[in-house]
Steps between C-alpha positions, in 0.01 A plus 500: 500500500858556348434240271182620364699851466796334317298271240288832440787682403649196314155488290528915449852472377403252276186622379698818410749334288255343322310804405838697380570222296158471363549896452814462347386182241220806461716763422675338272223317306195771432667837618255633317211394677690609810537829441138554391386364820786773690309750266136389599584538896689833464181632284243361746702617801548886319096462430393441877726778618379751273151363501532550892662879438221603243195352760643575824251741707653821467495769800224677496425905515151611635469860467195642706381846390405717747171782411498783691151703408589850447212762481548727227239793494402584125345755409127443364158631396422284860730723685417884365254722647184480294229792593181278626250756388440847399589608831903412413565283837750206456369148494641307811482108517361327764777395699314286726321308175826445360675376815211238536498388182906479534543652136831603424616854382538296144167361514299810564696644167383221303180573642485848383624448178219225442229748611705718238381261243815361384606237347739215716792626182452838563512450866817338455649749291375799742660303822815364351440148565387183315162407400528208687561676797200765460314154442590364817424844657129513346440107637605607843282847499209276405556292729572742833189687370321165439378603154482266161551793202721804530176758482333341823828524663495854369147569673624295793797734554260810446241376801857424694600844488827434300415676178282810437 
């Protein structure tokens, strides 16, 4: 065993003098071609390490937002007193229909102003909200009310009890 250990560090020595001389007959013969090949390692090496800086999976931030559904009551024509007839009583809702059909405060506005006749921009403008969102509220009063156009839904609502 020592012997394999000695002629294996013999060889090493040896194989390393050999290799600084052939550096040195190098060196002194193309040092040009040397340091171009010093230059091509240092370039390669500086490309992988920013290659792996610009690539690397950076931490990342989730941010979760949070809706909390705040009821703000706005006043409408849906909300004033309008006299039902001659005789000057107040029209009252039926709370029952509406709590069936699980309409929303919101709803039932849009639902008045489209017996009012109006338009889903005017409705919009009169409720301070998108079109859009008077859009979504028409497709949802059809829906709860089961009607296809806005004047059965209308007549629906009437037979209901929710409008006058």
């Amino acid at each position: 065993m020592k012997t394999v250990l000695l002629y294996g560090l013999v060889t090493g020595l040896a194989i390393t003098a050999l290799q600084v001389a052939e550096y040195r007959w190098l060196v002194l013969t193309d040092t040009a071609s040397v340091y171009a090949g010093v230059v091509a390692v240092v370039c390669v090496g500086l490309g992988l390490w920013f290659g792996r800086q610009l690539t690397s999976p950076r931490e990342r931030v989730v941010v979760e937002r949070v809706l909390e559904r705040v009821e703000v009551p706005v006043p409408t024509a849906a909300t004033a007193t309008t006299p039902a007839s001659a005789g000057g009583s107040a029209f009252v809702p039926n709370a029952n229909a509406m709590a069936q059909l699980g309409m929303t405060p919101r709803e039932y506005d849009v639902l008045t102003l489209i017996a009012e006749g109006l338009s889903t921009r005017d409705m919009a403008t009169r409720l301070s909200v998108s079109e859009n969102t008077v859009k979504t509220h028409t497709s949802r009063v059809l829906f709860k009310l089961q009607a296809t156009r806005r004047t059965q839904a209308v007549q629906m609502a009437r037979d209901a009890g929710l409008l006058p």
